[in-house]
C-alpha positions as CSV (number, residue, x, y, z in Angstrom):
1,X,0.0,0.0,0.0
2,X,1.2,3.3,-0.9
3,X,1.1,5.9,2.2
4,X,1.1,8.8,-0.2
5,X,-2.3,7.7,-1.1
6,X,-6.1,8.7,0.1
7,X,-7.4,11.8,1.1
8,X,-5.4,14.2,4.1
9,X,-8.0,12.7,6.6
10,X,-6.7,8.8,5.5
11,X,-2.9,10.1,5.8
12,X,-3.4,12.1,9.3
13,X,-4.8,9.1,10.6
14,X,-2.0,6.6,9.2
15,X,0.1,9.4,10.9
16,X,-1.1,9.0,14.1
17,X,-1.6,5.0,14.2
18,X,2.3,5.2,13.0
19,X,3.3,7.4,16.0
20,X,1.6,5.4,18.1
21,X,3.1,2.1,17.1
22,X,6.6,4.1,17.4
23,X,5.9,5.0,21.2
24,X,4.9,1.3,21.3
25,X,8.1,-0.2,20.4
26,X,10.0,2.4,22.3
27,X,8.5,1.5,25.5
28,X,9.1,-2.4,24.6
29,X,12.4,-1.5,24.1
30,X,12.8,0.5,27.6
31,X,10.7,-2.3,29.5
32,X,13.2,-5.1,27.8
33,X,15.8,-3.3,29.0
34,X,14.6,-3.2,32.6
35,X,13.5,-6.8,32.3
36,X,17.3,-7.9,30.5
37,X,19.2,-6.5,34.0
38,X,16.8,-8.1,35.9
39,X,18.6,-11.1,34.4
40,X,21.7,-10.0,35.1
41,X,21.6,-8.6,38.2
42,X,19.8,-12.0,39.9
43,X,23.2,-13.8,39.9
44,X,24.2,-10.8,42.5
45,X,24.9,-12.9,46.0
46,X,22.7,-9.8,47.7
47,X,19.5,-10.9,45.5
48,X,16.7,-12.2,47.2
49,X,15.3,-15.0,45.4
50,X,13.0,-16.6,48.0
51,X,10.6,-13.1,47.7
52,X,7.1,-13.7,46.4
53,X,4.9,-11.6,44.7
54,X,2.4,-9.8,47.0
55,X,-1.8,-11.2,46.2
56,X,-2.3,-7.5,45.2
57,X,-0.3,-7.9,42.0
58,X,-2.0,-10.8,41.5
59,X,-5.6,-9.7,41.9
60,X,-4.2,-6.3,39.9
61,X,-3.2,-8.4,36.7
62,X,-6.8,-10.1,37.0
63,X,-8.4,-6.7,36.8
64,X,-6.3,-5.1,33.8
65,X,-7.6,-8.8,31.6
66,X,-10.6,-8.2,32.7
67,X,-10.2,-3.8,31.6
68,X,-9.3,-5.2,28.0
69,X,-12.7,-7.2,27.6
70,X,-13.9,-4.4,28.7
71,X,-12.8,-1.4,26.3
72,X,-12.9,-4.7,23.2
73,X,-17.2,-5.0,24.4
74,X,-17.1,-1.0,24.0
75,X,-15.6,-0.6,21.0
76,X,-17.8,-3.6,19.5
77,X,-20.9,-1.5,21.1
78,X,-19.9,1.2,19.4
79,X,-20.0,-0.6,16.1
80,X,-23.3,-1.2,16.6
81,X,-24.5,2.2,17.5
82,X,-25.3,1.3,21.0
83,X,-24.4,4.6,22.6
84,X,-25.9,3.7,26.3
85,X,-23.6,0.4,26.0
86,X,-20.7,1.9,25.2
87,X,-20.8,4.3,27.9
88,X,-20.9,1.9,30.5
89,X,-18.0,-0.3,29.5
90,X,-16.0,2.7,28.8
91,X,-16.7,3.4,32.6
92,X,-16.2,0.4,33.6
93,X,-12.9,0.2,31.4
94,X,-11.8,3.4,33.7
95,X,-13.1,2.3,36.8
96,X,-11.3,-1.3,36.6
97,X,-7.7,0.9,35.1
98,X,-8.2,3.1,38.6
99,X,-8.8,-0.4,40.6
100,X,-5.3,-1.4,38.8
101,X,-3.7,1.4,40.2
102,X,-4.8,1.1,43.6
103,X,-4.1,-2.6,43.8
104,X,-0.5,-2.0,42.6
105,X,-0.2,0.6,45.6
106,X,-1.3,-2.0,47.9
107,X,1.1,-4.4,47.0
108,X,3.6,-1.6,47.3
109,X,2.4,-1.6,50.8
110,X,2.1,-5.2,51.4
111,X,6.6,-5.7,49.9
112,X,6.7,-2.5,52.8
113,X,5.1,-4.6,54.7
114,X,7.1,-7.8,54.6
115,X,10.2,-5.0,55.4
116,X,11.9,-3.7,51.9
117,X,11.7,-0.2,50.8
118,X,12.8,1.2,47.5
119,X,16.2,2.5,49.0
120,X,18.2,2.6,52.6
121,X,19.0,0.4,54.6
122,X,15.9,-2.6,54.2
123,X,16.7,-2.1,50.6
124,X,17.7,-4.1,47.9
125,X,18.3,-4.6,44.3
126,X,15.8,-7.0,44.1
127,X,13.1,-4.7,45.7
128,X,14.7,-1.8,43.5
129,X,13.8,-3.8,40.5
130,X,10.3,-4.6,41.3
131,X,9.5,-1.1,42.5
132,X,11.1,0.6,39.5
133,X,9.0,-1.5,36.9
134,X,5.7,-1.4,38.7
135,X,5.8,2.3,39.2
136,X,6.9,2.8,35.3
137,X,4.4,0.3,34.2
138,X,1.6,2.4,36.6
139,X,2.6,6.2,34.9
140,X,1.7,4.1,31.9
141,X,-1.4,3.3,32.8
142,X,-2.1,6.7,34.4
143,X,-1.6,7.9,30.4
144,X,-3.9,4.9,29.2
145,X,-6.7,6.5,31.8
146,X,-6.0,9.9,30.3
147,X,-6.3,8.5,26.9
148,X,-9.6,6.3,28.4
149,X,-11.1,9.9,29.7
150,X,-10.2,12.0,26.7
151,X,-12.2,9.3,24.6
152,X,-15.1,9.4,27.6
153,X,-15.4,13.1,26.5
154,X,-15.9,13.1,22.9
155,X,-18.0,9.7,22.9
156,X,-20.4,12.1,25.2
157,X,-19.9,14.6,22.5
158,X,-21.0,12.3,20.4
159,X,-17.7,12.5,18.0
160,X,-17.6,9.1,17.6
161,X,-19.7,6.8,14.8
162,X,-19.2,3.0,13.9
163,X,-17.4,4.7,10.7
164,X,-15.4,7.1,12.9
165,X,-13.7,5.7,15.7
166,X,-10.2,6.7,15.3
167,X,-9.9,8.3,19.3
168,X,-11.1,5.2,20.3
169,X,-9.4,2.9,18.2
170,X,-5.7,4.8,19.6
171,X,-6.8,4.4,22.9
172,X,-7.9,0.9,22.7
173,X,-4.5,-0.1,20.9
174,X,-2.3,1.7,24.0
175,X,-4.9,0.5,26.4
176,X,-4.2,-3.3,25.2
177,X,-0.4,-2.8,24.9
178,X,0.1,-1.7,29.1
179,X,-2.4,-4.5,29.6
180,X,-0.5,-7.0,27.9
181,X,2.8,-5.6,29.3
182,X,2.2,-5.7,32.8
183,X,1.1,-9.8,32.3
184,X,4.2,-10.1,30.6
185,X,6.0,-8.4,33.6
186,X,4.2,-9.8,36.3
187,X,4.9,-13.6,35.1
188,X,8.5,-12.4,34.5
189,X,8.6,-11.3,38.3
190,X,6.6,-14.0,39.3
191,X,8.7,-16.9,37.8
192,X,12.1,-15.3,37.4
193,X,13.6,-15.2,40.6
């Protein structure tokens, strides 16, 4: 396919599906990174490989699956022109994105809890790890909620038909991506130890 082709309103959004995908790969790049000195840094002799995951990551992870059938029912609602629909499952795709958050902050609590901190003296490298890719992973999903509200907005606005979805079509594709991420991180936590 040539990208010179169509009218502006076919190459602006090509553009923006393109710029997208390029802030896509560079956060798989950045999160790779994280995840390769992981790797490394396990064969330390100050790692802690007996830590497990706190339930809140796990009960997190089951809320962001659940946020992606969410926002695909939406989308798929608003193919159909079922305005009510989609408004709830947007909702619901921001309210279970929020309950993400707050779960990951809870098991923040609960690794505080068990007695590491992210620096000092009940500090580790291990802990370090963990608290440095959660908390990137979470400003990611704060943007996704942006994203999620911004689309909110104009769907009240009525911006969006089943013909012109491109807002929600952005948001659903960067939505997905943190979603999938953070499974991919949290089984990399959980089983690499």
């Amino acid at each position: 396919m040539d990208l010179t082709q169509g009218t502006q309103l076919e190459k602006n959004n090509r553009a923006k599906k393109m710029m997208l995908w390029f802030g896509i790969i560079s956060l798989i790049m950045s999160f790779g990174g994280w995840t390769s000195a992981f790797l490394v840094s396990k064969s330390r002799p100050d790692w802690a490989k007996d830590f497990e995951l706190p339930l809140a990551f796990t009960i997190s992870t089951v809320l962001i699956v659940i946020s992606s059938i969410t926002f695909i029912l939406a989308k798929n609602a608003l193919k159909k022109d079922d305005r009510n629909l989609t408004t709830i499952l947007l909702i619901v795709t921001f309210v279970l994105g929020v309950a993400f958050i707050a779960n990951q902050l809870s098991g923040f609590q609960q690794i505080i809890n068990m007695g590491y901190n992210f620096t000092g003296p009940t500090s580790n490298v291990t802990m370090s790890y963990i608290y440095l890719i959660a908390f990137v992973h979470i400003l990611h999903i704060v943007a996704g909620l942006i994203s999620l509200l911004v689309v909110i907005y104009n769907h009240f606005k009525q911006k969006y038909t089943a013909t012109n979805m491109l807002g929600v079509e952005l948001a659903g594709t960067f939505w997905h991506f943190v979603d999938i991420l953070w499974v991919y991180l949290f089984l990399f936590l959980y089983f690499v130890k």
